[in-house]
C-alpha positions as CSV (number, residue, x, y, z in Angstrom):
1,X,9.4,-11.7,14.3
2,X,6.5,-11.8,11.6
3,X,6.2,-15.9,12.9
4,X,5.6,-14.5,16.7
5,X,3.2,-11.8,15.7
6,X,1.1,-14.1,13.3
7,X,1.5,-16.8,15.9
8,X,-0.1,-14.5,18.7
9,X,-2.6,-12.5,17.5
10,X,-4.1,-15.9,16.1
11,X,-6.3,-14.8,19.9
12,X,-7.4,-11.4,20.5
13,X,-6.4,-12.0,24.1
14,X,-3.3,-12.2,23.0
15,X,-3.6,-8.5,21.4
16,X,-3.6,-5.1,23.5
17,X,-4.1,-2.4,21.5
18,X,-2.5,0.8,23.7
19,X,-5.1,3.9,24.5
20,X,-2.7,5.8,21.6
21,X,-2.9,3.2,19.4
22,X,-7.1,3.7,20.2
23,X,-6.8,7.2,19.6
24,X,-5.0,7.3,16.4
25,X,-7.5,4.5,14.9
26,X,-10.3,6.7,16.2
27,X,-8.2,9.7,14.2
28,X,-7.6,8.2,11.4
29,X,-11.0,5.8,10.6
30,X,-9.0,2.5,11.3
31,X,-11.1,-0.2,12.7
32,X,-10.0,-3.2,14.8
33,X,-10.5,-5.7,11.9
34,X,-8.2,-3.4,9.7
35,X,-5.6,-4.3,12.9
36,X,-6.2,-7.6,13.4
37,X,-5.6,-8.2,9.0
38,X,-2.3,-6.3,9.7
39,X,-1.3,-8.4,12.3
40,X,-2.3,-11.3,10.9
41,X,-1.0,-10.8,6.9
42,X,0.5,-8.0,7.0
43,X,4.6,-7.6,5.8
44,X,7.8,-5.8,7.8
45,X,7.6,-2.5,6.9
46,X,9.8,-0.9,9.6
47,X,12.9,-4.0,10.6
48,X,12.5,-5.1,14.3
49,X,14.8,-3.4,16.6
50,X,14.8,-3.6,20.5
51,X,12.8,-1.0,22.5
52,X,13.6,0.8,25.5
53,X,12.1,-1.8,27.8
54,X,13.8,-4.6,25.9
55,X,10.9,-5.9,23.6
56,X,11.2,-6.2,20.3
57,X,9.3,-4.1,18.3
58,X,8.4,-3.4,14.2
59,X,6.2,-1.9,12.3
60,X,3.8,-3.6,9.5
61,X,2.1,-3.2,6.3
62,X,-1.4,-4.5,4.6
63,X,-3.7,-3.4,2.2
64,X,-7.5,-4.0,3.7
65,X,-10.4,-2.6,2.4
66,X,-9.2,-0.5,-0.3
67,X,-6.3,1.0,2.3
68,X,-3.1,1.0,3.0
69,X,-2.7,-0.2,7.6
70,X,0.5,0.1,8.9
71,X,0.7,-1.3,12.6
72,X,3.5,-0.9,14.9
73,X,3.9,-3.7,17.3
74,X,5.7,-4.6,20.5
75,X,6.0,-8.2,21.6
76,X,5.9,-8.2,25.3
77,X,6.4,-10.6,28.0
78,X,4.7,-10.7,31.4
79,X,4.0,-14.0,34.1
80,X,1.8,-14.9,31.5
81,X,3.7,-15.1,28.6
82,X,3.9,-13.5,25.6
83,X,1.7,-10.6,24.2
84,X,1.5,-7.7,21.6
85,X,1.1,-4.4,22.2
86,X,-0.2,-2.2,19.4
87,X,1.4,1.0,20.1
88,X,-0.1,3.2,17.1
89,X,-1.7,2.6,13.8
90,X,-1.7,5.0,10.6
């Protein structure tokens, strides 16, 4: 799961951050680099575990910029392939 998440959000296309997600980072002073660090180095905080929709989902931990990010993530798969959704941050 960590692979596939580093793997995609190598592209911010590849990386939809969900209006909560938005709200929460708005909430809590968490910027988009703080996100994209998670993402990107970030360890399994939460184990992965299948959704209701079938997508595998975890949550993840980094320090950045003097904080502690946690990031939970769902990899999703449309026509297009595969994405992650950021479905809240804290």
């Amino acid at each position: 799961m960590l692979r596939i998440i580093r793997d995609l959000a190598q592209k911010s296309e590849n990386v939809f951050i969900e209006p909560h997600a938005k709200k929460r980072m708005k909430q809590r002073n968490i910027t988009r680099t703080q996100v994209y660090a998670c993402l990107l180095k970030g360890v399994i905080d939460e184990p992965a575990h299948e959704n209701i929709r079938g997508n595998w989902k975890c949550t993840l931990r980094h320090h950045h910029a003097g904080e502690l990010i946690r990031v939970t993530a769902a990899v999703e798969k449309d026509d297009n392939g595969d994405w992650i959704a950021v479905v809240t941050v804290f």
